[in-house]
TORMARGU-672472 format. One record per residue: residue in one letter; chain; x, y, z of N, C-alpha, C, O in turn. Coordinates in steps of 0.2 Angstrom, whole numbers, plus 5000, padded with zeros to 4 digits. Layout:
BEGIN
 lumti bamar n.xx n.yy n.zz ca.xx ca.yy ca.zz c.xx c.yy c.zz o.xx o.yy o.zz
     a     A    X    Y    Z     X     Y     Z    X    Y    Z    X    Y    Z
...
This chain:
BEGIN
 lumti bamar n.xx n.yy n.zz ca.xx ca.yy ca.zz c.xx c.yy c.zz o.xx o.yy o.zz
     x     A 5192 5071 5051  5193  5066  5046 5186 5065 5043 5186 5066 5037
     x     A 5179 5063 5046  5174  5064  5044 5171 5071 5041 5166 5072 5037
     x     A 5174 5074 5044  5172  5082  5042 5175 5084 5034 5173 5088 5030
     x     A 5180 5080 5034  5184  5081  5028 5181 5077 5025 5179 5079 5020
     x     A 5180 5071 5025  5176  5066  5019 5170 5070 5017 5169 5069 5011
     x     A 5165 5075 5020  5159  5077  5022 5161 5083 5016 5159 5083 5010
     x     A 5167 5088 5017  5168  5093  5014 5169 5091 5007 5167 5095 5002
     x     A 5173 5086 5005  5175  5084  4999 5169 5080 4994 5169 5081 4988
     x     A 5164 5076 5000  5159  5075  4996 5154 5082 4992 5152 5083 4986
     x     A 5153 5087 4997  5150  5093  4995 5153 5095 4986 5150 5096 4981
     x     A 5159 5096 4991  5166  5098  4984 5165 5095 4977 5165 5098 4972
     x     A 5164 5088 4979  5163  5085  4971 5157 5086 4968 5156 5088 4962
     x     A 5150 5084 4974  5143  5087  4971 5144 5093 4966 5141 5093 4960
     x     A 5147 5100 4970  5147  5106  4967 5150 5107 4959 5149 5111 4955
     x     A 5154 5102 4959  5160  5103  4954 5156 5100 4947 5156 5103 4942
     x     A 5151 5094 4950  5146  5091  4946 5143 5095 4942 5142 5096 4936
     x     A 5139 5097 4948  5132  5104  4947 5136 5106 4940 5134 5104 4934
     x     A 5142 5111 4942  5144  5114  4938 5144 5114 4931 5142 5117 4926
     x     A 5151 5106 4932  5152  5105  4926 5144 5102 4922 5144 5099 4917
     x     A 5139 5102 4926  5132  5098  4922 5129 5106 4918 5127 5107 4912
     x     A 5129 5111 4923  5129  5120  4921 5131 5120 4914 5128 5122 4909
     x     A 5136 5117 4916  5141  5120  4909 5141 5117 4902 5141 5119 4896
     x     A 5139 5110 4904  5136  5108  4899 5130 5109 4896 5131 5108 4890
     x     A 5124 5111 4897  5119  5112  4897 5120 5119 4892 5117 5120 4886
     x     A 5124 5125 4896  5123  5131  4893 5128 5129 4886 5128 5134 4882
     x     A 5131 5124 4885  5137  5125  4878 5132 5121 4873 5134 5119 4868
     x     A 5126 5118 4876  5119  5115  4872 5116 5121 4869 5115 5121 4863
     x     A 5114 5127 4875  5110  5133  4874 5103 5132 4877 5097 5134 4876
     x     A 5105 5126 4882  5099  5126  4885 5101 5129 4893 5106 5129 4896
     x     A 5093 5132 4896  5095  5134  4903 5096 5130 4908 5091 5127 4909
     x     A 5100 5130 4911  5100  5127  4917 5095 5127 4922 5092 5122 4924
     x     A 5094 5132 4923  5088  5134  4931 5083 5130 4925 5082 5125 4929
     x     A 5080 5129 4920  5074  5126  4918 5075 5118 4918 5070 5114 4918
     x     A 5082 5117 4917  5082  5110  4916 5083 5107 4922 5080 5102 4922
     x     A 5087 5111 4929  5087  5108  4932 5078 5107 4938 5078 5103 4943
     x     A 5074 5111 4937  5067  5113  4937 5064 5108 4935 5060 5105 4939
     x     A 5065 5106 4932  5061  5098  4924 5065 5094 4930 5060 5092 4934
     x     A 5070 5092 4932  5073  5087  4933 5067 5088 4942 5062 5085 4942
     x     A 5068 5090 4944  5064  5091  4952 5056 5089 4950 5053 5084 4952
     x     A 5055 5093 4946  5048  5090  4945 5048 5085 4944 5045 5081 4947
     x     A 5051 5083 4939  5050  5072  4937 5052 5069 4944 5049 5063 4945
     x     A 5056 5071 4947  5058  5067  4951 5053 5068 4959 5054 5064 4964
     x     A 5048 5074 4959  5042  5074  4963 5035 5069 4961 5031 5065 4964
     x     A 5036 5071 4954  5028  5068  4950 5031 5058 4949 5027 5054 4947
     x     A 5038 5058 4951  5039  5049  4952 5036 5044 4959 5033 5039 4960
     x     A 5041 5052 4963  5038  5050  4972 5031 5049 4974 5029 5046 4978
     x     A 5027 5054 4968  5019  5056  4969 5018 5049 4965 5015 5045 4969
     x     A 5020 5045 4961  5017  5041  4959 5015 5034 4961 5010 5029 4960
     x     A 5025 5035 4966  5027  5029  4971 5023 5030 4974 5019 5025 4973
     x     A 5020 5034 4980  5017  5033  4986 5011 5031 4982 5009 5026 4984
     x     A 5006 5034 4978  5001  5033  4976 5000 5025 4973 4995 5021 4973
     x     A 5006 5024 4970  5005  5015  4969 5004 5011 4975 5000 5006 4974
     x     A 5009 5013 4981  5009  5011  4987 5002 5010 4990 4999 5005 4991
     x     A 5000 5019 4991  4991  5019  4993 4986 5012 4990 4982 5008 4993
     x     A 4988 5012 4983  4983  5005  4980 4985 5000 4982 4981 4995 4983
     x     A 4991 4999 4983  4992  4991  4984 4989 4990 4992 4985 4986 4995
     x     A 4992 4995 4995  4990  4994  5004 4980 4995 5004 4976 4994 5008
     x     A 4979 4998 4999  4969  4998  4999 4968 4990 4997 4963 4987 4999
     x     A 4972 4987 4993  4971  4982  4990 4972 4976 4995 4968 4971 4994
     x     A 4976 4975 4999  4978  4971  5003 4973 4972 5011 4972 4967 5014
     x     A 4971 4980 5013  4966  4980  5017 4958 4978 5015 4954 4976 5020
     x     A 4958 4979 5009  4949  4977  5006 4950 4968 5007 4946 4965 5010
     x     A 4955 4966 5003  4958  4957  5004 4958 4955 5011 4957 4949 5013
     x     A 4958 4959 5014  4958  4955  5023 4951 4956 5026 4950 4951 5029
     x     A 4948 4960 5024  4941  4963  5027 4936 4959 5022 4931 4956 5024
     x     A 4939 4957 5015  4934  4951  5013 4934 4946 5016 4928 4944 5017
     x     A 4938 4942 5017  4941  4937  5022 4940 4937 5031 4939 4932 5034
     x     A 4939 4941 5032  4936  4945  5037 4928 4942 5037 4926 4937 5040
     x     A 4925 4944 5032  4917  4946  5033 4915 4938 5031 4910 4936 5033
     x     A 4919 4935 5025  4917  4929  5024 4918 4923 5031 4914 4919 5032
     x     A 4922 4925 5033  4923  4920  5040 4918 4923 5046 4919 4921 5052
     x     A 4914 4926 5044  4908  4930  5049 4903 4926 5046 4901 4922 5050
     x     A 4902 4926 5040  4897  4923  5036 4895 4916 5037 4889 4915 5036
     x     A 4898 4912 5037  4900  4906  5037 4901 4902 5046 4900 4896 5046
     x     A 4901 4907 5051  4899  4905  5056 4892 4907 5059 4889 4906 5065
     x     A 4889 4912 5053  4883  4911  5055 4879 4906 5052 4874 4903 5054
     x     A 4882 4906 5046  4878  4899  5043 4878 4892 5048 4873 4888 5049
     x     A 4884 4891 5050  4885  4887  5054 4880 4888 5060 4875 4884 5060
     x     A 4880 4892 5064  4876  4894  5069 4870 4893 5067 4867 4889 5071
     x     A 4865 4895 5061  4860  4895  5059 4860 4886 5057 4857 4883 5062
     x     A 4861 4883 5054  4863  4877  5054 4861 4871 5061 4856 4867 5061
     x     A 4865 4873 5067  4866  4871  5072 4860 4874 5075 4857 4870 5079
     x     A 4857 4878 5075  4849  4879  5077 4845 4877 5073 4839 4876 5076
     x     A 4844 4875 5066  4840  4871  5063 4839 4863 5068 4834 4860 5070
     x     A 4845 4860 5067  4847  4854  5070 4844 4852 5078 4842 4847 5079
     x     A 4846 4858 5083  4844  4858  5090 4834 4857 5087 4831 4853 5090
     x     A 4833 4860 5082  4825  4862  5083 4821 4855 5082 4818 4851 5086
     x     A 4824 4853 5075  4822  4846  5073 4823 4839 5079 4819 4835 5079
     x     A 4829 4841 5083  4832  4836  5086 4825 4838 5092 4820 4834 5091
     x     A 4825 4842 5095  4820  4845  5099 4812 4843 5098 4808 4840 5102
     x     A 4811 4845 5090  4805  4843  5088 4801 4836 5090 4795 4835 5093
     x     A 4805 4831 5087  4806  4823  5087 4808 4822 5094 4805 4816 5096
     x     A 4810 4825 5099  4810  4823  5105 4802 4823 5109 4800 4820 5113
     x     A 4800 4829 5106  4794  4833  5108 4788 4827 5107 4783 4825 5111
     x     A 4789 4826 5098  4785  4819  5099 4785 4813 5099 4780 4810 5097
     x     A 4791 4812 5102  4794  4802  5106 4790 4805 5112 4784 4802 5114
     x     A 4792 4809 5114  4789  4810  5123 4779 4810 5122 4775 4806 5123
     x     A 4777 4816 5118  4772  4816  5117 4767 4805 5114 4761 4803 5116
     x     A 4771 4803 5111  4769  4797  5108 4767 4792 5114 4763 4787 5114
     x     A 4773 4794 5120  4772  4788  5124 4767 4789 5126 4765 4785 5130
């Protein structure tokens, strides 16, 4: 039963093909050329999809890694920040104790 659905799909493809042959040649244009055109467009589409894909997924990994390096940044400031604070807090202790 599947094998017959399977043969019949073939069947009709073939018929298509043909009857698309047939049309083309009562235009006067070549088949093997046109159907040639048609693979290549439909190669140079794939080539274009995956390549738009490449940028968007380059685009979304550059967006993470800026996000990335800004929360490094920012915890060093912070960190630098909190060592100014310990120095000053330390300083002023240095000269309450020195005072007394």
């Amino acid at each position: 039963m599947l094998a017959d659905k399977h043969r019949l799909k073939l069947d009709n493809d073939k018929q298509r093909l043909n009857n698309e042959k047939d049309g083309m040649l009562s235009k006067g244009l070549n088949p093997y050329v046109e159907f040639r055109k048609r693979k290549f467009d439909a190669q140079a589409k794939n080539l274009e999809k995956k390549m738009l894909q490449a940028v968007d997924h380059n685009k979304a990994r550059l967006a993470v890694t800026l996000i990335e390096e800004e929360s490094i940044a920012r915890q060093e400031e912070l960190q630098d920040l909190r060592n100014y604070v310990y120095f000053i807090v330390g300083f002023y202790v240095i000269i309450f104790i020195l005072a007394i």
